[in-house]
Backbone as CSV, one residue per row, in Angstrom:
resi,resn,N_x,N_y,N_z,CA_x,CA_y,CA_z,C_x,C_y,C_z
1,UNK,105.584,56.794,115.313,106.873,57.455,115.078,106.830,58.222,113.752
2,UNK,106.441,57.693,112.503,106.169,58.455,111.493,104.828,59.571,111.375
3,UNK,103.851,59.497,112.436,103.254,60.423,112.327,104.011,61.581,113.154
4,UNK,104.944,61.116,114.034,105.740,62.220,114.895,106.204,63.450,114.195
5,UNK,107.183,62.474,113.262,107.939,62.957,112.052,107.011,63.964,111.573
6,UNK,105.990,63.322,110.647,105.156,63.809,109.479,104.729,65.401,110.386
7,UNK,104.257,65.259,111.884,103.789,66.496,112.682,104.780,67.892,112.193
8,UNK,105.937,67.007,112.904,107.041,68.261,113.202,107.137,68.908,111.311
9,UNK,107.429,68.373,110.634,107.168,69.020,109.392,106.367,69.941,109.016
10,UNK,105.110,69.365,109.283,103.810,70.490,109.154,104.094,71.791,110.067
11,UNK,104.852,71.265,111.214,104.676,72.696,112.194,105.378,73.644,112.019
12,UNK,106.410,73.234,111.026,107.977,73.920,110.785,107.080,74.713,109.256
13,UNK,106.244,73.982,108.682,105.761,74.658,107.505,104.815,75.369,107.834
14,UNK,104.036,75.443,108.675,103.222,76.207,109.217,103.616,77.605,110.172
15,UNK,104.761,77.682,110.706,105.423,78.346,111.850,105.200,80.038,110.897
16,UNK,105.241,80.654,111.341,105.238,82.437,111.153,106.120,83.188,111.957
17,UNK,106.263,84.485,111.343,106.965,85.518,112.077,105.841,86.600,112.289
18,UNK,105.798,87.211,112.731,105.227,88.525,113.516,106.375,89.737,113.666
19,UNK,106.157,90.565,112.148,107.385,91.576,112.223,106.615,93.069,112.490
20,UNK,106.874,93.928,113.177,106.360,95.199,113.466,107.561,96.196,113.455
21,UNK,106.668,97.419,112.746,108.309,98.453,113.234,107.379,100.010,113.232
22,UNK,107.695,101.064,113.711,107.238,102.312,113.875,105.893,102.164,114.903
23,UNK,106.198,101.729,116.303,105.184,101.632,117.114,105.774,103.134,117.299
24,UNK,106.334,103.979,117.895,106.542,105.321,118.059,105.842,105.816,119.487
25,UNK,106.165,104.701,119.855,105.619,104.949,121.599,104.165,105.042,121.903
26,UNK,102.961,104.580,120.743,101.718,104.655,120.299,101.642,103.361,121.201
27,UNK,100.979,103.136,122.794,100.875,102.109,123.349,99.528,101.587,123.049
28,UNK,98.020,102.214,122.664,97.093,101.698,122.089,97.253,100.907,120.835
29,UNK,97.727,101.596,120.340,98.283,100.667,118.812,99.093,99.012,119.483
30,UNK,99.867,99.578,119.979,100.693,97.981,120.315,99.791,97.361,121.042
31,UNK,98.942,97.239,121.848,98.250,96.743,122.536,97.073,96.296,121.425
32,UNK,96.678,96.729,120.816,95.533,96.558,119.566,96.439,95.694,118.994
33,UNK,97.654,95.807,118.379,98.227,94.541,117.528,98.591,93.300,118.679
34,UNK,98.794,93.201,119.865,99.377,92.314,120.512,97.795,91.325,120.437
35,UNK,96.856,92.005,120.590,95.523,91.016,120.753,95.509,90.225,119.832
36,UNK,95.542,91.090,118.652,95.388,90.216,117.448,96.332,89.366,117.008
37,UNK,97.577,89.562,117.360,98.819,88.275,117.188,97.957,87.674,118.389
38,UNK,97.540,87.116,119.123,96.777,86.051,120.094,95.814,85.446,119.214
39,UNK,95.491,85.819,117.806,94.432,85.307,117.258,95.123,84.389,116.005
40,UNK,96.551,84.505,116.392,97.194,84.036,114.947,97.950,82.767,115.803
41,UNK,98.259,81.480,114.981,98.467,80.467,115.343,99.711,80.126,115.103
42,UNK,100.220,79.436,115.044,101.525,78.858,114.962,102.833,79.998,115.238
43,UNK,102.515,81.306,116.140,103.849,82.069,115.649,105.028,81.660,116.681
44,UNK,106.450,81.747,115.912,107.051,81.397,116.798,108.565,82.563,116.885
45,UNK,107.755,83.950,116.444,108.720,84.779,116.791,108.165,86.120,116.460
46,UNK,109.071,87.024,117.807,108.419,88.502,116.922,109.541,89.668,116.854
47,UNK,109.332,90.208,115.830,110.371,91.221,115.635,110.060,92.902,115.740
48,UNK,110.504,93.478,116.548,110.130,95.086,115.787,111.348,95.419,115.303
49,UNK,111.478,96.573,114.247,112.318,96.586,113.430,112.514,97.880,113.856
50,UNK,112.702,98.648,114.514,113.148,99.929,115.427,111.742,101.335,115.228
51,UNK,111.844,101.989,115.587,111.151,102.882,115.725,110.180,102.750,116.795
52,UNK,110.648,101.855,117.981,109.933,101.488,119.250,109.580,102.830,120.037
53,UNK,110.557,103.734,119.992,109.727,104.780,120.846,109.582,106.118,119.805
54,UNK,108.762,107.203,120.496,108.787,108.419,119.647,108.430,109.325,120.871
55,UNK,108.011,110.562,120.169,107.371,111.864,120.907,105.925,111.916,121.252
56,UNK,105.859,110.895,122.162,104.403,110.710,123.053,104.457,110.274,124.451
57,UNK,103.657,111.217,125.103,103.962,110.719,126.482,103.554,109.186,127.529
58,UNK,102.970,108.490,126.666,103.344,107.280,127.027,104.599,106.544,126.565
59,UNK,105.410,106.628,125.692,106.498,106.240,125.759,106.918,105.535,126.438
60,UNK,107.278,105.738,127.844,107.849,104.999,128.548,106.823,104.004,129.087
61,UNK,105.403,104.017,129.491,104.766,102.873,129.525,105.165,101.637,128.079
62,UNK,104.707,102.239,127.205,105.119,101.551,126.404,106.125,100.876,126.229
63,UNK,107.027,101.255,126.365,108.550,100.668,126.679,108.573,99.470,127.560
64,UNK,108.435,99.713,129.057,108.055,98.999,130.220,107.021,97.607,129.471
65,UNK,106.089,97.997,128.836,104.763,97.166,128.149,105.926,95.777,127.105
66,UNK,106.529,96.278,126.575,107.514,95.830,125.662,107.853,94.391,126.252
67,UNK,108.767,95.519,127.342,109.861,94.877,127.947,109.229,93.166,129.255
68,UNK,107.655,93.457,129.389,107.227,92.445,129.778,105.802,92.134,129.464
69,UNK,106.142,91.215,128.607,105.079,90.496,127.878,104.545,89.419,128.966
70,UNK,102.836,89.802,128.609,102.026,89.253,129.147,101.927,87.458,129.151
71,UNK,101.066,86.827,129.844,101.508,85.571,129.532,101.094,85.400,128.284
72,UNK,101.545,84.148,128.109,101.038,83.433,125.988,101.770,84.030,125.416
73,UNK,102.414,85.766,125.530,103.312,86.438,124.408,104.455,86.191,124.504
74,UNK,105.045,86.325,123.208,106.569,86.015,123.007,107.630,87.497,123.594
75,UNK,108.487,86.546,124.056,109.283,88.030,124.424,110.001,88.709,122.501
76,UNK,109.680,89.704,122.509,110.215,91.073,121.158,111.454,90.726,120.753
77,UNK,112.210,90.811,119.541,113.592,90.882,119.042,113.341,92.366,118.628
78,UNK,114.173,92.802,119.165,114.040,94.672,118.976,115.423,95.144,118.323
79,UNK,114.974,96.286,117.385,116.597,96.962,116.642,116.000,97.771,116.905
80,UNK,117.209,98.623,116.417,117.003,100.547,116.603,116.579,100.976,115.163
81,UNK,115.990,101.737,115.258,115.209,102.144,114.594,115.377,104.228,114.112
82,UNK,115.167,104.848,113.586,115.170,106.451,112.993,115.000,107.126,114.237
83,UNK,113.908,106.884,114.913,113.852,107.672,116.228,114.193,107.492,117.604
84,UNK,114.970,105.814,117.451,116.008,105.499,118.094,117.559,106.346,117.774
85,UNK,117.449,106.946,116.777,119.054,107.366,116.362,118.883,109.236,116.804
86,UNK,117.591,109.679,116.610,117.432,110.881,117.028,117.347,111.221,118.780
87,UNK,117.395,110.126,118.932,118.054,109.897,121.114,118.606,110.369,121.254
88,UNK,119.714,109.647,120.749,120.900,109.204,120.573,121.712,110.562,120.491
89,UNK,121.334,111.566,119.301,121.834,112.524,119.104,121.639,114.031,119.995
90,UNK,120.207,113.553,120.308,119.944,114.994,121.356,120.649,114.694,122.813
91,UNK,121.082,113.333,123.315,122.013,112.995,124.246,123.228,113.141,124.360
92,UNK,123.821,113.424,123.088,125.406,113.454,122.489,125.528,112.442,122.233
93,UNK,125.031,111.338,121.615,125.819,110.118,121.792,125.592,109.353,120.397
94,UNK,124.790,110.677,119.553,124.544,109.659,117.678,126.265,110.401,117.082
95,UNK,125.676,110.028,115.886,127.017,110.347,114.862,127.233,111.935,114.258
96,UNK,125.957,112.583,115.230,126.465,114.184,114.557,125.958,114.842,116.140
97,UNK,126.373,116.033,116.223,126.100,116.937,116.953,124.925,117.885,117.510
98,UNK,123.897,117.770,116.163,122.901,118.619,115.976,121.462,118.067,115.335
99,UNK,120.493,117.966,116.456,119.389,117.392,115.695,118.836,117.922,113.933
100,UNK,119.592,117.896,113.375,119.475,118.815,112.066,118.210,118.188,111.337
101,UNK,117.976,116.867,111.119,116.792,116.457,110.420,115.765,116.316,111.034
102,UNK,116.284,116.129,112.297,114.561,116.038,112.914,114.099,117.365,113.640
103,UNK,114.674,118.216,113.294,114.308,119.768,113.311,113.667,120.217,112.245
104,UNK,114.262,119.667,111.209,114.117,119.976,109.623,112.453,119.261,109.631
105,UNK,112.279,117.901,110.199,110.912,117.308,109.836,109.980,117.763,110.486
106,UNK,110.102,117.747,111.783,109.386,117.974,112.715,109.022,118.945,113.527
107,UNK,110.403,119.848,113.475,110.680,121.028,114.345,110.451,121.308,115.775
108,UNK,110.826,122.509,116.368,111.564,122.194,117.802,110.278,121.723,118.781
109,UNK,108.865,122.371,118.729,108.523,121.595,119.227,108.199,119.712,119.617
110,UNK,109.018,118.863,118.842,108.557,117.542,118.851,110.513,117.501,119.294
111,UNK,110.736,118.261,118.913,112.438,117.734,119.217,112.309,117.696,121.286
112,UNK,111.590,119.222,121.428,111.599,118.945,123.175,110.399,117.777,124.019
113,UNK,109.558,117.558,122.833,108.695,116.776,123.379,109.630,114.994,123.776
114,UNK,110.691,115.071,122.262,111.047,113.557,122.723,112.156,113.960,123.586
115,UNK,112.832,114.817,123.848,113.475,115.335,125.084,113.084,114.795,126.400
116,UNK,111.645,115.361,126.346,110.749,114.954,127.742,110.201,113.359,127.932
117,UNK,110.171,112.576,126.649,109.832,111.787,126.852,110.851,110.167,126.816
118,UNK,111.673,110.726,126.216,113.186,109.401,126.445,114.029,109.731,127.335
119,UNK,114.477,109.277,128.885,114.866,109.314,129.383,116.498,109.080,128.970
120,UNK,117.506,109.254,129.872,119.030,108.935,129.539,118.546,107.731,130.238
121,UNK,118.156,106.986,130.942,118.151,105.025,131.626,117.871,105.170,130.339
122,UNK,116.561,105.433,129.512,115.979,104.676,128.482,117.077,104.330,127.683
123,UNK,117.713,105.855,127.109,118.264,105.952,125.845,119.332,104.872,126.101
124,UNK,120.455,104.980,127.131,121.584,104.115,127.685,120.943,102.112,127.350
125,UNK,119.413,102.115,127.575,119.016,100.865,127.100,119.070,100.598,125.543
126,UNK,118.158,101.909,124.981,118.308,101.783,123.470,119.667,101.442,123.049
127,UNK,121.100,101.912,123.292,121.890,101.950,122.619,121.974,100.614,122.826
128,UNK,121.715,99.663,123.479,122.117,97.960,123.439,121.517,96.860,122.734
129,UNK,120.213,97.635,121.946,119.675,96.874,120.603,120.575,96.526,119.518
130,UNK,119.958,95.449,118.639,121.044,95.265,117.708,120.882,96.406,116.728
131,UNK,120.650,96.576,115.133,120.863,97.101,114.072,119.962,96.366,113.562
132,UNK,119.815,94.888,113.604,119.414,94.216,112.803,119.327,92.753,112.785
133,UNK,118.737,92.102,112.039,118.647,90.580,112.507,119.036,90.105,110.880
134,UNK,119.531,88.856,111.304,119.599,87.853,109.856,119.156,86.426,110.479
135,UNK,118.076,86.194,109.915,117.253,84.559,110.051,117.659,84.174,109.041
136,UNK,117.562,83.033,108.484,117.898,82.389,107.478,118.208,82.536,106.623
137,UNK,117.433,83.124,105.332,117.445,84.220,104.556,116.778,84.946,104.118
138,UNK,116.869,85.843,105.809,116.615,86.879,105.748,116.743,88.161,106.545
139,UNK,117.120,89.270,105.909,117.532,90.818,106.977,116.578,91.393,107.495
140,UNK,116.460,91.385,108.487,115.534,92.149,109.099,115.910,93.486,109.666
141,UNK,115.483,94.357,109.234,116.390,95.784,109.572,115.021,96.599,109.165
142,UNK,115.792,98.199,109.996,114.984,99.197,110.603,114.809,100.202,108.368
143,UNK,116.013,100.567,108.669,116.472,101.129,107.303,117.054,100.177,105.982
144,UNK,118.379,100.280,106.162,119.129,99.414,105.170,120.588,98.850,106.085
145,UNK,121.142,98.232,105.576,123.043,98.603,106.138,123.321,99.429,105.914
146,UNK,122.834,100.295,105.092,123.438,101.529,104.885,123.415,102.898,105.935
147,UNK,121.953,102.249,106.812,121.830,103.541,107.939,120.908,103.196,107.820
148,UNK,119.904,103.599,109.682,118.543,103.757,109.424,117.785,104.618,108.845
149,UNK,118.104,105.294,108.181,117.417,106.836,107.584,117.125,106.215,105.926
150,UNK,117.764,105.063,105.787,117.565,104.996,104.442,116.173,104.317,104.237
151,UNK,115.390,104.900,103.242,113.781,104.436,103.228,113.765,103.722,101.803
152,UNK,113.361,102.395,102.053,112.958,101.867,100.433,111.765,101.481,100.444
153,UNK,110.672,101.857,99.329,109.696,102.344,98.886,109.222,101.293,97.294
154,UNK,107.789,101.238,97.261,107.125,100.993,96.032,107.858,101.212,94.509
155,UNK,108.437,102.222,94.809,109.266,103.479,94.051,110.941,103.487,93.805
156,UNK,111.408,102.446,94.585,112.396,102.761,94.517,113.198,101.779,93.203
157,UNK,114.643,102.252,93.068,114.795,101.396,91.538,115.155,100.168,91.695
158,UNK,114.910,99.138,90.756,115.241,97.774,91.122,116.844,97.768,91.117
159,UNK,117.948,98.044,90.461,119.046,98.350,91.141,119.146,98.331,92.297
160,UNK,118.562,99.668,93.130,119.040,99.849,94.283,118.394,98.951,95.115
161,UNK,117.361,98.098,94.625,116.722,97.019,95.715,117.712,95.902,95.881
162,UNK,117.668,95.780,94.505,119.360,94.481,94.234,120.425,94.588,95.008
163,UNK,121.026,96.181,95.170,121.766,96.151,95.894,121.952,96.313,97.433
164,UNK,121.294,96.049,97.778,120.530,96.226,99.406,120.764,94.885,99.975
165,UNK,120.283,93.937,98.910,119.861,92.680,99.198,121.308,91.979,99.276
166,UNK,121.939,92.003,98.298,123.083,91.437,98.189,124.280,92.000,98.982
167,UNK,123.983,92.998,99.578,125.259,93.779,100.421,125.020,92.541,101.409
168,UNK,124.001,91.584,102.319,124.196,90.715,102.843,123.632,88.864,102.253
169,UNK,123.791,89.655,100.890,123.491,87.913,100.390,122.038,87.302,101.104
170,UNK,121.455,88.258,101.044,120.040,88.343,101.578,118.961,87.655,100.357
171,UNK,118.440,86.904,100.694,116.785,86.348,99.701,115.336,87.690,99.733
172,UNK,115.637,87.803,101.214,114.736,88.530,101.849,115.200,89.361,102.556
173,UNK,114.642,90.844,102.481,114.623,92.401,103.150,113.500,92.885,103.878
174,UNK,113.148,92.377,105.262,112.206,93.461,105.986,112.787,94.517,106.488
175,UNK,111.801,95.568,105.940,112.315,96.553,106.646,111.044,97.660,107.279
176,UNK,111.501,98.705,107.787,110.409,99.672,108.264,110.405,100.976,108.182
177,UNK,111.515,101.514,107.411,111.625,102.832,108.037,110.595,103.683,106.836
178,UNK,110.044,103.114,105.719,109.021,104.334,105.007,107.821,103.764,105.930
179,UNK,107.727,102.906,106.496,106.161,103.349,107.448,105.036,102.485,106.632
180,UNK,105.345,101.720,104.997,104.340,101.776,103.746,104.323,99.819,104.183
181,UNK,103.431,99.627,103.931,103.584,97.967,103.910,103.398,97.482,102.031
182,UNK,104.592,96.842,101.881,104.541,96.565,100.219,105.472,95.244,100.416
183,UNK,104.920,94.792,98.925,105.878,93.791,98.740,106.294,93.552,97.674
184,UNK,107.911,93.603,97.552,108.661,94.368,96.201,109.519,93.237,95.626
185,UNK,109.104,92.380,94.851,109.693,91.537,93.997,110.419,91.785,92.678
186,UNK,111.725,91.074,92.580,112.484,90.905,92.048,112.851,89.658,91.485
187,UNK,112.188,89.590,90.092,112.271,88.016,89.276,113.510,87.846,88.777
188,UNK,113.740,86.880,88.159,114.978,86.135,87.802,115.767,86.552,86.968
189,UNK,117.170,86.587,86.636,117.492,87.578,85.524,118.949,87.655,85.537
190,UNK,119.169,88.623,84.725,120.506,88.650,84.836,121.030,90.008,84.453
191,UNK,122.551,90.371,85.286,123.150,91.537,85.063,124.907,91.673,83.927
192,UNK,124.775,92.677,82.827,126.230,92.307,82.544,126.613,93.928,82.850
193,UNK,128.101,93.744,83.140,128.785,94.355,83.390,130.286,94.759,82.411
194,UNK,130.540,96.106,82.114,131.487,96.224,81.645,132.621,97.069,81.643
195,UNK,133.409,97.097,81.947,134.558,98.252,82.476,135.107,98.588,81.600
196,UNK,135.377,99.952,81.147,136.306,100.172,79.392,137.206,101.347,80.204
197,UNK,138.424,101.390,80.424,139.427,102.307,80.671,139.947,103.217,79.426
198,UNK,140.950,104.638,79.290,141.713,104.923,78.356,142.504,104.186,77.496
199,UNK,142.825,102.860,78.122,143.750,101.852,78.061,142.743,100.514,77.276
200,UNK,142.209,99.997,77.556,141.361,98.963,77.510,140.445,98.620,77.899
201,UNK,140.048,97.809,77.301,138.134,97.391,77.659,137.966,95.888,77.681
202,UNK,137.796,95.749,79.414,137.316,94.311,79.929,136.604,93.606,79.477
203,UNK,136.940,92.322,79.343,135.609,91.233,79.340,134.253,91.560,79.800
204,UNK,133.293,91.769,79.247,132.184,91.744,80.069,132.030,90.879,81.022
205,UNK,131.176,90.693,82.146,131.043,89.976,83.009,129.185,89.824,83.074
206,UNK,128.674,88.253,83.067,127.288,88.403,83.996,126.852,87.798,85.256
207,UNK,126.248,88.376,85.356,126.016,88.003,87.001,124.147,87.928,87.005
208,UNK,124.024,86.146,87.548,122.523,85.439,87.251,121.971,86.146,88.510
209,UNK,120.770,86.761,88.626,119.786,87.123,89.266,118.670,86.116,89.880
210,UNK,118.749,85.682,91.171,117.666,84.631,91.176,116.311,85.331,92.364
211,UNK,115.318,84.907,92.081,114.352,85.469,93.019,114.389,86.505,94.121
212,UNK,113.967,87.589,94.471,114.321,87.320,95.451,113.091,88.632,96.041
213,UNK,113.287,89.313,97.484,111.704,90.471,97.424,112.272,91.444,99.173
214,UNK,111.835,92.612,98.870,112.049,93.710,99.852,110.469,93.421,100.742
215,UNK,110.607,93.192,101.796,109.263,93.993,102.489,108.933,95.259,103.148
216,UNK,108.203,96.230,103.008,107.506,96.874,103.642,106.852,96.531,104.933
217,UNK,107.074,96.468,106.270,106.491,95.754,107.340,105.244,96.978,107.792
218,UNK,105.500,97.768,107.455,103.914,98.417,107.666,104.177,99.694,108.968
219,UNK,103.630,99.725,109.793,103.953,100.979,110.738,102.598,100.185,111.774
220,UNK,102.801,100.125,113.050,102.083,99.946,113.643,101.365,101.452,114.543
221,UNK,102.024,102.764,115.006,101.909,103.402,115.530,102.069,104.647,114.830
222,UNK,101.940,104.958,113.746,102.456,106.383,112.997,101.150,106.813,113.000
223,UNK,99.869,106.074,112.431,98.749,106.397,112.008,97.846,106.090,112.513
224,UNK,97.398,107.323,113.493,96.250,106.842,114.378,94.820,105.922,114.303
225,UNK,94.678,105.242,115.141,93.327,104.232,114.760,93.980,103.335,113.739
226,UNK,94.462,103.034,113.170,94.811,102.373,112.222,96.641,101.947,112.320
227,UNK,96.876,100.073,112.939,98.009,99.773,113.006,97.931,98.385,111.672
228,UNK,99.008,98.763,111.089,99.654,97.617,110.299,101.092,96.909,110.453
229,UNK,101.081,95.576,110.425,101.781,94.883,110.491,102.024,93.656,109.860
230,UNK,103.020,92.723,109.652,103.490,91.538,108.952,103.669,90.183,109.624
231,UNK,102.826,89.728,108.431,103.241,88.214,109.014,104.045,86.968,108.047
232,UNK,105.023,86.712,108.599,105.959,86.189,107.378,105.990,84.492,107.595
233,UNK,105.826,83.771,106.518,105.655,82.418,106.921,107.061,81.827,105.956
234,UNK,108.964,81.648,107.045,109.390,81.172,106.382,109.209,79.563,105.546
235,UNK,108.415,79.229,105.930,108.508,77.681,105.542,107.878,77.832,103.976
236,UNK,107.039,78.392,103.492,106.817,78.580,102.412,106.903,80.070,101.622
237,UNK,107.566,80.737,102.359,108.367,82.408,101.895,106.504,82.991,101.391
238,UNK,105.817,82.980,102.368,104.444,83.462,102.016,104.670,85.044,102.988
239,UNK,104.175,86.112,102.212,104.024,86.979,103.225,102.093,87.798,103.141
240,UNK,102.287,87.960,104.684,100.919,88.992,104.629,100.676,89.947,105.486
241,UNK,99.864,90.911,105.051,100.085,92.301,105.708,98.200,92.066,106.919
242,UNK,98.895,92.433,107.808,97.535,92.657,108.905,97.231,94.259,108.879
243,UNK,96.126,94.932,109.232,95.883,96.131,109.487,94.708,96.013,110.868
244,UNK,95.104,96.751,111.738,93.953,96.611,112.684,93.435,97.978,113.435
245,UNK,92.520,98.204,113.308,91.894,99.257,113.783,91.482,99.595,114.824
246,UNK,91.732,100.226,115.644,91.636,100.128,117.170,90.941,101.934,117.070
247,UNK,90.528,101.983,118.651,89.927,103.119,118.955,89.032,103.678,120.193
248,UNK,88.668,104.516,120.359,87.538,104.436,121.659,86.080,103.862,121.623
249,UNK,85.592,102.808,121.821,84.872,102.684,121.894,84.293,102.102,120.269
250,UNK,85.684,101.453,119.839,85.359,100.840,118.360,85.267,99.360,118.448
251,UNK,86.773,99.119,119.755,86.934,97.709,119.620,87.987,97.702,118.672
252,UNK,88.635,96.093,118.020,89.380,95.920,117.328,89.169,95.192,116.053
253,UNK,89.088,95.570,115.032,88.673,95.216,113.821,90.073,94.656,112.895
254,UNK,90.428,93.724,112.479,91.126,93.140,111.311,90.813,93.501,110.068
255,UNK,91.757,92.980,109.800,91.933,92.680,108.050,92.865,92.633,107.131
256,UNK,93.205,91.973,106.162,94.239,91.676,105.490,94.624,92.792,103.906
257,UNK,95.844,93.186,104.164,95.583,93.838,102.536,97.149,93.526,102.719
258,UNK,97.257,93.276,101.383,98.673,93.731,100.230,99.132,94.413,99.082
259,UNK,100.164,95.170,99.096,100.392,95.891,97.867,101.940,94.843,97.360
260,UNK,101.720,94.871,95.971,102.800,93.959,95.694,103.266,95.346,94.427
261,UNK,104.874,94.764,94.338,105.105,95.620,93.186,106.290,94.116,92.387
262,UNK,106.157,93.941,91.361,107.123,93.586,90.595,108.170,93.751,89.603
263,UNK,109.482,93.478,90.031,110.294,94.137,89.219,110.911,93.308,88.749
264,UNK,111.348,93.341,87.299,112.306,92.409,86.580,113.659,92.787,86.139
265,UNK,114.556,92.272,86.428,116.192,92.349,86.528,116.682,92.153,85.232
């Protein structure tokens, strides 16, 4: 009975996540990372963080591929994702009228290509993803709350990481939409605050800063031959970045890298 116990502990400390985001309808890539999550042990969940389809004509295999996992695989927790929201809009059905940015990035040829390649069944499915996930503590999202378009980066200011995090009282931020796999820490600390009007000038206020870190989940499908992805171990808040290399006639090659950045509050 106490080794029962002692098991289930280890397994709960051992357990992983499997987070992916920017497959972009790249079905070699997902298929190259699905092998290699078969090589990883204890996982007991997987996430993509939106950017499931793009402007490639497998797309919709891919999709279909998603939607039924082979045996041994876990069925996907899927959000919408940047090129989930550009569907959306060439359908009528995002928050503006006019593909304006993804004309601006990409231009019209890739605007008619994902035309041709997201169906209205599809898109009518996309719109029934969540936004986003919260595990324990932690957000799992495409962009920010703020929108999926919002990209946080190596680069970006510890402020605005702070405030990302705390818009949901978050420990932890995966996200996907720069495509970059990093891992952006934020040590312990503290903030004061002070309001001075025409009239008067408030008490300062501080507010304690405790641990806390953004992820970069990597891009599985943006960059050909080459998919990266995350593996998050809540039981001991360990994270690590996979990269796997796939190709014609290469086979599938691993390997582990991380970029860490640290920031102090």
């Amino acid at each position: 009975m106490q080794w029962g116990i002692s098991n289930l502990k280890y397994q709960i400390f051992m357990n992983k996540w499997v987070i992916l985001s920017g497959i972009e309808g790249n079905l070699a890539a997902y298929e190259a990372v699905m092998a290699d999550i078969k090589l990883q042990a204890n996982v007991e969940a997987l996430y993509i963080l939106g950017d499931l389809v793009g402007p490639k004509r497998e797309t919709k295999q891919l999709v279909k591929r998603v939607l039924n996992p082979k045996r041994g695989e876990l069925e996907p927790l899927i959000c919408k994702g940047w090129w989930e929201e550009q569907c959306f809009i060439l359908h009528g059905l995002g928050g503006t009228a006019e593909p304006t940015e993804l004309m601006a990035k990409y231009g019209g040829e890739t605007v008619k290509l994902l035309w041709e390649c997201v169906s209205r069944p599809m898109v009518q499915w996309l719109r029934t993803l969540d936004f986003g996930f919260f595990e324990l503590d932690c957000l799992l999202i495409h962009g920010t709350t703020l929108g999926v378009d919002e990209e946080l980066t190596p680069d970006t200011p510890p402020i605005q990481m702070l405030d990302r995090l705390s818009r949901m009282q978050a420990n932890n931020l995966f996200c996907g939409r720069s495509g970059l796999a990093f891992q952006y820490q934020l040590q312990a600390g503290s903030i004061t605050t002070e309001v001075t009007t025409l009239d008067s000038s408030a008490s300062p206020q501080t507010m304690e800063i405790f641990p806390r870190q953004v992820v970069g989940v990597g891009s599985v499908g943006r960059i050909p031959g080459e998919a990266t992805y995350t593996l998050y171990h809540p039981g001991i808040n360990h994270v690590e970045f996979k990269t796997v290399c796939y190709g014609v006639g290469e086979g599938f090659q691993s390997k582990s890298d991380v970029t860490s950045v640290i920031a102090k509050s």
